[in-house]
KEKOL-985734 format. One record per residue (C-alpha): residue in three letters; residue number from 1; x, y, z. Coordinates in steps of 0.25 Angstrom, whole numbers. Layout:
KEKOL-985734
aa  i  px  py  pz
ALA  NUM  X  Y  Z .
...
end
This chain:
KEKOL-985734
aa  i  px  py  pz
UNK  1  21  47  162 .
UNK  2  25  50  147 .
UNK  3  17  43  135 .
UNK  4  27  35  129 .
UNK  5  16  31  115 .
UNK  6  23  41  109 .
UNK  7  36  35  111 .
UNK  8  31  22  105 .
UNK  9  33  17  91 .
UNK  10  27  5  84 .
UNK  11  37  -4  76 .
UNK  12  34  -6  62 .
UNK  13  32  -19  55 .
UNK  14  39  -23  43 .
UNK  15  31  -24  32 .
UNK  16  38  -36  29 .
UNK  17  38  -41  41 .
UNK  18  21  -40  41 .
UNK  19  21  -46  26 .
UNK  20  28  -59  30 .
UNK  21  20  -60  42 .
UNK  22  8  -59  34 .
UNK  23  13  -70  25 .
UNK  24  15  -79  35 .
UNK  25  3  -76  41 .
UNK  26  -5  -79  27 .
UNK  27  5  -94  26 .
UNK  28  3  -97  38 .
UNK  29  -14  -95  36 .
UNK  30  -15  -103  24 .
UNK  31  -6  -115  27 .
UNK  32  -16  -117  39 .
UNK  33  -28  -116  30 .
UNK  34  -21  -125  20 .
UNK  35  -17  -137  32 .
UNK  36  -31  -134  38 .
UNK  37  -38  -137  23 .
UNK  38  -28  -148  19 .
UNK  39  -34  -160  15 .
UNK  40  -28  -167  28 .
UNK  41  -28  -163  43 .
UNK  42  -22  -171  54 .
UNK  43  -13  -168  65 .
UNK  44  -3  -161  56 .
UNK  45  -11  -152  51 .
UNK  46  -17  -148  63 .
UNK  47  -5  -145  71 .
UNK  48  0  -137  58 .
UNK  49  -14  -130  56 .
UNK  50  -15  -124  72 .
UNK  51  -1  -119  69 .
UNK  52  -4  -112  58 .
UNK  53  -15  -107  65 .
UNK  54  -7  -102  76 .
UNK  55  4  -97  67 .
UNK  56  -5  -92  56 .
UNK  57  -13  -82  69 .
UNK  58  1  -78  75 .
UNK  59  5  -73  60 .
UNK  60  -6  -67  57 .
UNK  61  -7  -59  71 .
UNK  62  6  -54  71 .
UNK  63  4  -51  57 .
UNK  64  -8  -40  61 .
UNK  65  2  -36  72 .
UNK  66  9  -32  63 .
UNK  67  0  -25  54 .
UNK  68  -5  -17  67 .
UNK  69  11  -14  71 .
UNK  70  12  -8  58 .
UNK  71  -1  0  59 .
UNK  72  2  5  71 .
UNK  73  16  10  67 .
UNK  74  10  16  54 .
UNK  75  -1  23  63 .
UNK  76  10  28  74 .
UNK  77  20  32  62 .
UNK  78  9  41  56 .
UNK  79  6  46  69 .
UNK  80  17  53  73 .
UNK  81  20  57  60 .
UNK  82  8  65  62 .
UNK  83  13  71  76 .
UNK  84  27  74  68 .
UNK  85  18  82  59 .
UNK  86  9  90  69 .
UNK  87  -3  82  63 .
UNK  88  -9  77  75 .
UNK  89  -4  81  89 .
UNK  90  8  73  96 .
UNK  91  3  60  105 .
UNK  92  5  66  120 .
end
């Protein structure tokens, strides 16, 4: 059975894309800190602080997704660069 890791490649992230995650991620985590310290909280404010809870974890878990995509394609690229150039001996 042939090893088919080799043949496998990790997509890059755009950077782009990661930033705006990232800022998301940040909005979304202060404007649940701002409803939970706001001078009032009834009803309203709870639903719209466990949303931002949910939506503030969601961001910022796909946000370190991302960030270990990108190391992983970083990591993957510099390896077979390394093959290419005799550096280190191919995968088998």
């Amino acid at each position: 059975m042939p090893n088919r890791r080799s043949e496998v490649t990790t997509r890059e992230p755009s950077g782009a894309g990661f930033v705006l995650t990232t800022v998301a991620a940040v909005v979304a985590s202060v404007t649940t800190l701002w409803i939970a310290t706001g001078p009032e909280f009834d009803a309203r404010h709870l639903a719209g602080y466990l949303l931002g809870l949910v939506a503030s974890g969601a961001l910022w878990g796909r946000t370190f997704g991302l960030a270990i995509r990108h190391g992983n394609a970083r990591l993957e690229r510099v390896i077979r660069q390394a093959e290419e150039d005799e550096v280190i001996p191919p995968r088998p």
